[in-house]
N, C-alpha and C positions, 0 to 999 in steps of 0.2 A: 273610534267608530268607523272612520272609512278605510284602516288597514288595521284589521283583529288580527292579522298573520305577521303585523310589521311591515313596515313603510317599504312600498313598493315605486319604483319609478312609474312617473301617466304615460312616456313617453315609451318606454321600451319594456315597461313589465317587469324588471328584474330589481332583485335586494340587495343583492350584492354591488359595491362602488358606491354607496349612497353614503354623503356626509350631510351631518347637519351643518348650516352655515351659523358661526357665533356673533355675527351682526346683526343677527334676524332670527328671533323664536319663532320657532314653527315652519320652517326652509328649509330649503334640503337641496341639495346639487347631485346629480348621476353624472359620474363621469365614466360611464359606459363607452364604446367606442360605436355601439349602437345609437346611440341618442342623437351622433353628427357635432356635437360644441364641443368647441375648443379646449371651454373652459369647464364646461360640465352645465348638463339643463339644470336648471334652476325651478323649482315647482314648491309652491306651498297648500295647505291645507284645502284653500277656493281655490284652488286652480283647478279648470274646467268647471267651473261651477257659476252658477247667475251671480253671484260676487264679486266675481273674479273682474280685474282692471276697472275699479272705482275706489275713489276717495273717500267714502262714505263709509263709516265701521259698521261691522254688524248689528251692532244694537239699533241701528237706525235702519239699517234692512229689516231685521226683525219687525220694528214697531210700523215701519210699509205692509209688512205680510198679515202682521195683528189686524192694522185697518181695513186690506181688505178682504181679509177671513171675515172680519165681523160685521160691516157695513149687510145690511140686508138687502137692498138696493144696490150694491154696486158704490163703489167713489169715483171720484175723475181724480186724473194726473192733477188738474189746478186745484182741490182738494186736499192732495197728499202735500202738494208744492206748501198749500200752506200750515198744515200742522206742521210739517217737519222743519220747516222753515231754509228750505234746499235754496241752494245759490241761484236756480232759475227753474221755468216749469219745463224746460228737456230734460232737466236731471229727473225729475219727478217721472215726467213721461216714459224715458228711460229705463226706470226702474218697474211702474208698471207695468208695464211690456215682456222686461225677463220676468215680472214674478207671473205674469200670465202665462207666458209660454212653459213654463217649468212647471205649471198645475195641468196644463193639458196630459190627457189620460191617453196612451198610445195605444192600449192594449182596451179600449172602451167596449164593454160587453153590448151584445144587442138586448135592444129592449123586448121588456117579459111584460108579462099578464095581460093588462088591458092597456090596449094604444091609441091611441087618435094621432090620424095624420091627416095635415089642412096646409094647402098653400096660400099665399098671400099677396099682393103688389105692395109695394112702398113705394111714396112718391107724394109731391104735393099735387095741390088739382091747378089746372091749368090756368084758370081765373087768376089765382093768387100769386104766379109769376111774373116775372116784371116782362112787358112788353118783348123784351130781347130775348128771353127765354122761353120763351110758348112756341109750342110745337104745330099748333093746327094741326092737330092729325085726330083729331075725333077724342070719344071716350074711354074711360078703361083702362086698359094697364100701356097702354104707350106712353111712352118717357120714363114708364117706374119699373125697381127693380124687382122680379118675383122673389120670393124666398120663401123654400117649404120645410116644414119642422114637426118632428112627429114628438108626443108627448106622453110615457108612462104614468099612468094615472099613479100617484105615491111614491114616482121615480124621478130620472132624469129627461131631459129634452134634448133635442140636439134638432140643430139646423141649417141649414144650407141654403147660399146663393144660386141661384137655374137661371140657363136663359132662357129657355117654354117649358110648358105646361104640355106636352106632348106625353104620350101612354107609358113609351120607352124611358123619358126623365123621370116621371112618377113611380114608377116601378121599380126602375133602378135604386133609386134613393130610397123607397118601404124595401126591401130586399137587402139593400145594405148595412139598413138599420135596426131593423126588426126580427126579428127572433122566430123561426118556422116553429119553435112551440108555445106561442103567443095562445090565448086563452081570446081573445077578441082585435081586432083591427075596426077601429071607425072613423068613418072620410065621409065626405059630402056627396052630393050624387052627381059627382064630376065624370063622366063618363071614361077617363082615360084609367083610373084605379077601378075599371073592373077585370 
């Protein structure tokens, strides 16, 4: 599946010079004069791939991506650490992380039809901090972080860290997101999205 034309070098592209190695199914060495090694690159099936330099076979990558394809909620690393029963919870972590990155969508469409976009503070309230950590600095969103997220009613959401609440951030981020043939936009009556 990932060479329908025949095993191509990752390294310099070319068919030609490519041996399989007989100590290892599914390897293969280019000894092109392109590729720079002495001895010839050396590239298997994951190579370049979230696979790729771990100990862990694929069936056990697999049964990561099952769990968190399926979890409806989300899992944590210490979660996966324990089903899978990984030698510690970085490997788990670890592995979260490539399977997250490799689902992010690079080519992400802007959102259609009906949107709602609302910003937000995060942060705990000031009372509830230990002594050392209160800020005196009044109400509101000082000490927390904003983050604003616009949401396809029947679709996707997507969201972003700010640091104000300024006309120019707000705009920016609905314009980046959202789609000029949007059927509705609704926000609060924040004065900076008008």
């Amino acid at each position: 599946m990932r060479w329908p034309d025949g095993i191509k070098c990752l390294r310099c592209n070319a068919a030609a010079k490519i041996y399989a190695l007989n100590a290892r199914s599914f390897y293969w060495a280019c000894c092109n004069e392109d590729c720079g090694e002495r001895r010839g690159y050396r590239f298997s099936v994951i190579t370049k791939t979230i696979f790729e330099n771990t100990n862990y076979s694929l069936t056990v990558w697999f049964e990561v991506i099952y769990l968190m394809g399926q979890s409806k909620k989300g899992i944590s690393a210490l979660q996966i650490h324990r089903q899978i029963g990984s030698g510690g919870y970085r490997t788990a972590w670890f592995m979260c992380q490539r399977i997250r990155a490799a689902m992010q969508d690079k080519e992400f469409p802007k959102l259609m039809g009906e949107v709602e976009v609302d910003e937000t503070h995060i942060g705990g309230k000031e009372k509830n901090k230990h002594a050392s950590k209160r800020l005196h600095a009044g109400r509101g969103a000082v000490g927390k972080t904003t983050v604003i997220g616009a949401i396809s009613r029947k679709g996707n959401v997507v969201c972003q860290m700010i640091e104000n609440t300024d006309a120019k951030t707000l705009n920016g981020f609905v314009r980046k997101t959202v789609s000029g043939n949007v059927d509705l936009v609704s926000t609060d009556e924040n004065a900076a999205y008008h």
